[in-house]
OpenMM code with the backbone's topology and positions (N, CA, C; nanometers):
from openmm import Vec3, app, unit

residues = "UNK UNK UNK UNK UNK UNK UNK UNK UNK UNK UNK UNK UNK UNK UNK UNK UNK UNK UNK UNK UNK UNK UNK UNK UNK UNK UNK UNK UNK UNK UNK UNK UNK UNK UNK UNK UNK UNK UNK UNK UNK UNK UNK UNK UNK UNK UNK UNK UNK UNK UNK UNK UNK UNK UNK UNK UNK UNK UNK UNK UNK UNK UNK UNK UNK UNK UNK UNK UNK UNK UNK UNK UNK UNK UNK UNK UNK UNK UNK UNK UNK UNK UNK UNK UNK UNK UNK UNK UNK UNK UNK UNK UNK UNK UNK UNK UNK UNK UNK UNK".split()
positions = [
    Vec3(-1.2538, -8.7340, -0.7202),
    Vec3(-1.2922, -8.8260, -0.8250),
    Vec3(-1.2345, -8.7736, -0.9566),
    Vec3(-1.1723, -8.8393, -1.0160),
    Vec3(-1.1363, -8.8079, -1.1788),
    Vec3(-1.2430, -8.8300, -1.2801),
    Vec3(-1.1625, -8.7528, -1.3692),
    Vec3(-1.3108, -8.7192, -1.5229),
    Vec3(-1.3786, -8.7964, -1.4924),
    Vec3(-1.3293, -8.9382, -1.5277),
    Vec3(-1.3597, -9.0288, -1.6101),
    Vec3(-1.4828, -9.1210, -1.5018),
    Vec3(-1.4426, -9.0688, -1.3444),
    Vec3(-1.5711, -9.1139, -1.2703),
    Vec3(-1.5362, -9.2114, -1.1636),
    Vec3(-1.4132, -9.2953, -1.2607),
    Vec3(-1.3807, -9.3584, -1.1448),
    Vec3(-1.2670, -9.3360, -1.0083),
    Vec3(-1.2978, -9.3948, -0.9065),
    Vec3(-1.2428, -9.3746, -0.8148),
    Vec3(-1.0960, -9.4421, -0.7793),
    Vec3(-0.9849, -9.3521, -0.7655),
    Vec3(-0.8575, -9.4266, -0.7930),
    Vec3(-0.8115, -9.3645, -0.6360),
    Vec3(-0.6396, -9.4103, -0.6018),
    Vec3(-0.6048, -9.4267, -0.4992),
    Vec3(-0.5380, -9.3070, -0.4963),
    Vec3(-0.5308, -9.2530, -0.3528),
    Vec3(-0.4960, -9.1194, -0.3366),
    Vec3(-0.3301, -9.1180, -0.3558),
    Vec3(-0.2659, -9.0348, -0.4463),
    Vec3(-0.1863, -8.9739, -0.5531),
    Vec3(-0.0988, -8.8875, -0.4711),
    Vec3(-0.0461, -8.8430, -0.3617),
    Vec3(0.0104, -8.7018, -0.3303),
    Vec3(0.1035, -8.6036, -0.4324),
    Vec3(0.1793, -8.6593, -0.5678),
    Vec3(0.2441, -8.6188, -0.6576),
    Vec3(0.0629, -8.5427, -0.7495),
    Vec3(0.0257, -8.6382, -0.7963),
    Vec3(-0.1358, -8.6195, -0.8588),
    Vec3(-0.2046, -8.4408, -0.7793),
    Vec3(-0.1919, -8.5095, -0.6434),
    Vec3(-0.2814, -8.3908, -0.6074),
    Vec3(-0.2172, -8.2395, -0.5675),
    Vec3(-0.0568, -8.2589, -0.5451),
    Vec3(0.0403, -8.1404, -0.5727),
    Vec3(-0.0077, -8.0677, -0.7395),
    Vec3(0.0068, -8.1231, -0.8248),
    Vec3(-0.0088, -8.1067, -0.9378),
    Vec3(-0.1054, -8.0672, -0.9551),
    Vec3(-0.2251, -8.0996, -0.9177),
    Vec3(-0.3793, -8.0483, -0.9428),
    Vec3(-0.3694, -7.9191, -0.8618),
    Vec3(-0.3038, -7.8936, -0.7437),
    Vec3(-0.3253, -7.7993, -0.6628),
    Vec3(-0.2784, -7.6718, -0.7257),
    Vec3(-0.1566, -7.7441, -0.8208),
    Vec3(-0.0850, -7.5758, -0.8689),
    Vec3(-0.1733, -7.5295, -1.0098),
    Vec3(-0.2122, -7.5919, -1.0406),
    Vec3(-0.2890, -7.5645, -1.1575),
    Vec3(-0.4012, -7.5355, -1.1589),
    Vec3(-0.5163, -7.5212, -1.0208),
    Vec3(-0.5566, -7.4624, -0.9799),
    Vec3(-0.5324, -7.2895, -0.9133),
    Vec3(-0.4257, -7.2703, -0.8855),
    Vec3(-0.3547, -7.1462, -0.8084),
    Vec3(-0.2571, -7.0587, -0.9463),
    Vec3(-0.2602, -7.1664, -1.0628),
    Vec3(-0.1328, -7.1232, -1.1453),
    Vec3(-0.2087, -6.9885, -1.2368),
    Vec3(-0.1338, -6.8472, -1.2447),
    Vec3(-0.1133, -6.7424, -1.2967),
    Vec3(-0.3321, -6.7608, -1.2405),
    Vec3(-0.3199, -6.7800, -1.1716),
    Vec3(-0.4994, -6.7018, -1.1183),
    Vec3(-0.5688, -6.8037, -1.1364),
    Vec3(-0.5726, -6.9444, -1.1773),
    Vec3(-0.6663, -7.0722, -1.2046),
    Vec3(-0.6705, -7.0471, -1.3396),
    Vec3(-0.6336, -6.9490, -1.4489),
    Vec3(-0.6088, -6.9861, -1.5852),
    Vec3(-0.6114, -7.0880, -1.6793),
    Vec3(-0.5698, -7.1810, -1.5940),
    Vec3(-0.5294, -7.3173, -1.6440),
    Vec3(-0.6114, -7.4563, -1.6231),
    Vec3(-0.7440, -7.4081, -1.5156),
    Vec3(-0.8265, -7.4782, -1.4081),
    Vec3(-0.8924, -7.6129, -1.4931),
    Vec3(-0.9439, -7.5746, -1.6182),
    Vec3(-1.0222, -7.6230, -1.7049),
    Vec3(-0.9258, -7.7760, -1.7813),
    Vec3(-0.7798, -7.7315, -1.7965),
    Vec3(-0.7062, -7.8211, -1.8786),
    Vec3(-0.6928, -7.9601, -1.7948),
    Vec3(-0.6757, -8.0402, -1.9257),
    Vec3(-0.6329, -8.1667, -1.8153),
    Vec3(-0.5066, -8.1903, -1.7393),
    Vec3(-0.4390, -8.2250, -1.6568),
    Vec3(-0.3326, -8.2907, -1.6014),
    Vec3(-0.2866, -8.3676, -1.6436),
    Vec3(-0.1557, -8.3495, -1.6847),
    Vec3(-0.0579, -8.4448, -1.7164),
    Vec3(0.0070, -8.5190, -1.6774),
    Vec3(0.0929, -8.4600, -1.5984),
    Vec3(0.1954, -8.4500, -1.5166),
    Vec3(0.2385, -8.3241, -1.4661),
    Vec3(0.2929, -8.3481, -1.3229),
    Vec3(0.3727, -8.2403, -1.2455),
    Vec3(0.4915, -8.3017, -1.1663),
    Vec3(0.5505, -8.1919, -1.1489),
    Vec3(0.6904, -8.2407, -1.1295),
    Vec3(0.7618, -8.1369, -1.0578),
    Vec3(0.8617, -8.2241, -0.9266),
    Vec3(0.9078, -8.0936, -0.8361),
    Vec3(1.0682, -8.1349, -0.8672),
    Vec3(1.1256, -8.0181, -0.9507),
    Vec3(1.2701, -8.0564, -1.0075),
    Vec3(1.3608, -8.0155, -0.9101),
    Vec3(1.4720, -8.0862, -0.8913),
    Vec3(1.6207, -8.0942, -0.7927),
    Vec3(1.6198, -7.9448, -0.7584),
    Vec3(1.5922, -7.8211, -0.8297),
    Vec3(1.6211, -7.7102, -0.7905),
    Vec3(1.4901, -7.6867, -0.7050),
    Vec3(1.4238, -7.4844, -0.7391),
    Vec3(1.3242, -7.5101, -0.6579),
    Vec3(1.2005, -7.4885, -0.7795),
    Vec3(1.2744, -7.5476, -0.8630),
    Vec3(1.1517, -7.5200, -1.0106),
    Vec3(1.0762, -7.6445, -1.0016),
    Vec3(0.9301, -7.6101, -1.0672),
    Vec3(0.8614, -7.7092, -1.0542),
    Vec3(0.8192, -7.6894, -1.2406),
    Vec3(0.7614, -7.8758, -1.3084),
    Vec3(0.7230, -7.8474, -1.4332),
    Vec3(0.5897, -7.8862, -1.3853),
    Vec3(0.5000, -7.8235, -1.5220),
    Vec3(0.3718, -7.8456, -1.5142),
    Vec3(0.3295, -7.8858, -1.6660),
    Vec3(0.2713, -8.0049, -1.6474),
    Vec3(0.2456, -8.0581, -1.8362),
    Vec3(0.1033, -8.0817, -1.8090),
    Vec3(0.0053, -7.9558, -1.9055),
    Vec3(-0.1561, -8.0393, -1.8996),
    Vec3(-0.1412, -8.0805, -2.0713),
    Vec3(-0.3219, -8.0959, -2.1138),
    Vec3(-0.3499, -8.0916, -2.2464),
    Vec3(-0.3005, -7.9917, -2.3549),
    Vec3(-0.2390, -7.8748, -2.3009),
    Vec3(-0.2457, -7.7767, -2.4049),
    Vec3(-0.1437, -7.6892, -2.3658),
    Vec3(-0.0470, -7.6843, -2.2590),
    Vec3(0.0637, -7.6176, -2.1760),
    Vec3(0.1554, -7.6853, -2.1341),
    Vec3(0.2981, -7.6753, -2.1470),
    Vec3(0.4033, -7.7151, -2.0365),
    Vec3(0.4947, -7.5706, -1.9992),
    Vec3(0.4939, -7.5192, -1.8394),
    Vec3(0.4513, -7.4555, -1.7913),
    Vec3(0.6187, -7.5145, -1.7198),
    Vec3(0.7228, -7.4330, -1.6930),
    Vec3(0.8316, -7.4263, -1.5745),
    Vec3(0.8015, -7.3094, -1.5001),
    Vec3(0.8381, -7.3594, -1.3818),
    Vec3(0.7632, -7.2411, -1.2506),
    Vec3(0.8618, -7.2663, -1.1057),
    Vec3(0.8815, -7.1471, -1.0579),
    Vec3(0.9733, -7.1562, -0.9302),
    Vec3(0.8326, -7.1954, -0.8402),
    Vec3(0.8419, -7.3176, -0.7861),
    Vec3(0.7999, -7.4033, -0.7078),
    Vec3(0.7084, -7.3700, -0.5792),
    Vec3(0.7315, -7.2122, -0.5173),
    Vec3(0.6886, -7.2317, -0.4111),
    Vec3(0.5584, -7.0665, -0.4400),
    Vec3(0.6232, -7.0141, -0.5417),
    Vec3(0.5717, -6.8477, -0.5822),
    Vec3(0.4831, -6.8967, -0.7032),
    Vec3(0.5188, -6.9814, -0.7869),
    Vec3(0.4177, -7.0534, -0.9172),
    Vec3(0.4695, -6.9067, -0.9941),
    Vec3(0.5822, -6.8700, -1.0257),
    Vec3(0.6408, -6.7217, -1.0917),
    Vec3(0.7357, -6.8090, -1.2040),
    Vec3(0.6279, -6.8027, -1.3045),
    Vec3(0.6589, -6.8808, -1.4545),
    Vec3(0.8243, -6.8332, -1.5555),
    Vec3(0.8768, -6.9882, -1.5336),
    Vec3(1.0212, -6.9158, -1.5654),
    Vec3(1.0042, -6.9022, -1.7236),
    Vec3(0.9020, -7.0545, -1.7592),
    Vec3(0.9194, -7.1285, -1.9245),
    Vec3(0.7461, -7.1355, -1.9527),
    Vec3(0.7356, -7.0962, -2.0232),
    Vec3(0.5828, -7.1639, -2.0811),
    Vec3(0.5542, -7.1425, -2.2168),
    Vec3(0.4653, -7.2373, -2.2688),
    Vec3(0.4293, -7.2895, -2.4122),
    Vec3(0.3294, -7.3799, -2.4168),
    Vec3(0.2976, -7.3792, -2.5404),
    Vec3(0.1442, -7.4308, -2.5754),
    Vec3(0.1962, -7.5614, -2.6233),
    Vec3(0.1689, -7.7049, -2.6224),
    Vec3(0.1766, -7.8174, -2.6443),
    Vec3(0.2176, -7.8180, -2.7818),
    Vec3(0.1116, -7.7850, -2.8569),
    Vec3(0.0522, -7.7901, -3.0138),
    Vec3(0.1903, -7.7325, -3.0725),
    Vec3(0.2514, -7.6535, -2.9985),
    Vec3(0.3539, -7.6024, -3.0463),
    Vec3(0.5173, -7.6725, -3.0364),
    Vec3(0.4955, -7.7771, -2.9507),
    Vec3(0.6408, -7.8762, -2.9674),
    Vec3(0.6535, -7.9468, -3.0827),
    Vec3(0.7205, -7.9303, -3.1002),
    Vec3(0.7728, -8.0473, -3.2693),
    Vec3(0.8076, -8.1992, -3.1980),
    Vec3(0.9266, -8.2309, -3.1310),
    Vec3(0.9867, -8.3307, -3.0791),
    Vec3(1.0600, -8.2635, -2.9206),
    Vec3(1.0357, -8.3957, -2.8740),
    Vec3(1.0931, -8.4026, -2.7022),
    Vec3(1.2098, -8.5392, -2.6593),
    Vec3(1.2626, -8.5124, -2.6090),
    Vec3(1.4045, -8.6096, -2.6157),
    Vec3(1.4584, -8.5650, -2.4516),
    Vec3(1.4547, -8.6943, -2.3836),
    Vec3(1.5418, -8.6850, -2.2600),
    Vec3(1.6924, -8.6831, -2.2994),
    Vec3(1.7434, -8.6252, -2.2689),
    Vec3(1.9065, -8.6187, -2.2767),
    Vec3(2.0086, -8.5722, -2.1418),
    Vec3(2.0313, -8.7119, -2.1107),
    Vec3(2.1303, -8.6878, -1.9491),
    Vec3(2.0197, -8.7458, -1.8743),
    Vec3(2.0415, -8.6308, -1.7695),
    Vec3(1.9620, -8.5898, -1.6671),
    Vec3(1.8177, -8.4652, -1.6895),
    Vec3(1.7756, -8.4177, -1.8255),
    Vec3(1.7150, -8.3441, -1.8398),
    Vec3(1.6584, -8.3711, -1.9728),
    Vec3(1.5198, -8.2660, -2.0521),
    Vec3(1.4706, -8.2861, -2.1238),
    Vec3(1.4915, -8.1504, -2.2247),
    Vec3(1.5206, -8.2083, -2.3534),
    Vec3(1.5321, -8.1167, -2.4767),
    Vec3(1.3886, -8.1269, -2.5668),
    Vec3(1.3555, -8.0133, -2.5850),
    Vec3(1.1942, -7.9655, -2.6260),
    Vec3(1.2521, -7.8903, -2.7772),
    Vec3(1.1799, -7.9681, -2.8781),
    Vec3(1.2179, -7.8443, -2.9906),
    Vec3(1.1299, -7.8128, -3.0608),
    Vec3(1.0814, -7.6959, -3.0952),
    Vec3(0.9325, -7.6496, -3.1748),
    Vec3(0.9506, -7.6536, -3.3124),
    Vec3(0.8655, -7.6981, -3.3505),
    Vec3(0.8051, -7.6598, -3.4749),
    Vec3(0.8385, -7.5776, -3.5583),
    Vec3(0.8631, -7.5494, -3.6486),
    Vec3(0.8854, -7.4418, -3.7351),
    Vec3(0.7500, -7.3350, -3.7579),
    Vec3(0.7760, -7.2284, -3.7318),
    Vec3(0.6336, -7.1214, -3.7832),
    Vec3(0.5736, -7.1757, -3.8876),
    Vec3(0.4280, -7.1675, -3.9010),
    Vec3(0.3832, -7.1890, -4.0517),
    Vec3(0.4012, -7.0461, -4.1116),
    Vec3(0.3995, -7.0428, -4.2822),
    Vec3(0.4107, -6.9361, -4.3702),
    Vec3(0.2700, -6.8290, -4.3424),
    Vec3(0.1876, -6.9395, -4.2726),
    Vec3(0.0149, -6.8499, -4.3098),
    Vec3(0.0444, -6.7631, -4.1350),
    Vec3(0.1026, -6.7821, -4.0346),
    Vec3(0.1284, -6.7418, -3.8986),
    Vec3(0.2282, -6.6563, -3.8784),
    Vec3(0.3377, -6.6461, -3.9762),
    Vec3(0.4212, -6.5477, -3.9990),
    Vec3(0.3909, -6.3985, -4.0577),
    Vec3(0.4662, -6.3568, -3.9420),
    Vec3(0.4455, -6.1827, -4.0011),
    Vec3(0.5798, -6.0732, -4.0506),
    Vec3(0.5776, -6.0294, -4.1548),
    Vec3(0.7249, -5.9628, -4.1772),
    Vec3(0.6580, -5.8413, -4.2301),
    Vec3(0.7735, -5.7717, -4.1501),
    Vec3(0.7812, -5.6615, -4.1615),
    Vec3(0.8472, -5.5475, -4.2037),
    Vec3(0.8800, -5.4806, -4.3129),
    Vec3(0.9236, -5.4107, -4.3461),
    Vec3(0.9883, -5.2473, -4.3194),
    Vec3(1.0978, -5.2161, -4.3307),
    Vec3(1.1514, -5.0799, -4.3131),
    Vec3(1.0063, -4.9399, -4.4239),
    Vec3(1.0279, -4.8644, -4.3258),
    Vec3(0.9152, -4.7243, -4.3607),
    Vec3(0.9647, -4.6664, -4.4245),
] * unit.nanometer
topology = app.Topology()
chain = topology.addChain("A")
for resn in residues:
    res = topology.addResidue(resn, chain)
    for name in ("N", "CA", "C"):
        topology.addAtom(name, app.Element.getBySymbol(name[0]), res)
């Protein structure tokens, strides 16, 4: 059954996706919502919840790419694939550091 209560039609892409995100880096991730999942031409798989998009070799869940949502600026399909570009640091999150 999903959040929301109601009862929808069984998904096999849906429930791949729920399965790895359950198993992903220890159930870490158990709590977030589902986005989307995705088993790419190679043997990488993506994983998009509420707050993560997550690239992972497909069969080990051994994280090639990962990042926090909040942190994409803009997303753009281009070709056959997707270009992700972040945000700029804020000034108050930046740390510099100086020679001793």
């Amino acid at each position: 059954m999903s959040r929301d209560g109601l009862l929808r039609v069984y998904d096999l892409e849906a429930a791949r996706g729920r399965d790895v995100l359950l198993r992903y880096e220890g159930g870490k991730y158990r709590d977030e919502l589902l986005v989307c999942y995705f088993e790419l031409p190679s043997t990488d798989a993506l994983l998009l919840t509420d707050k993560h998009l997550a690239v992972m070799e497909g069969t080990t869940l051994e994280t090639r790419f990962k990042m926090k949502v909040c942190d994409i600026g803009a997303a753009a399909t281009r070709g056959s694939g997707v270009l992700v570009t972040l945000k700029p640091p804020s000034s108050s999150s930046s740390k510099y550091f100086t020679e001793a």
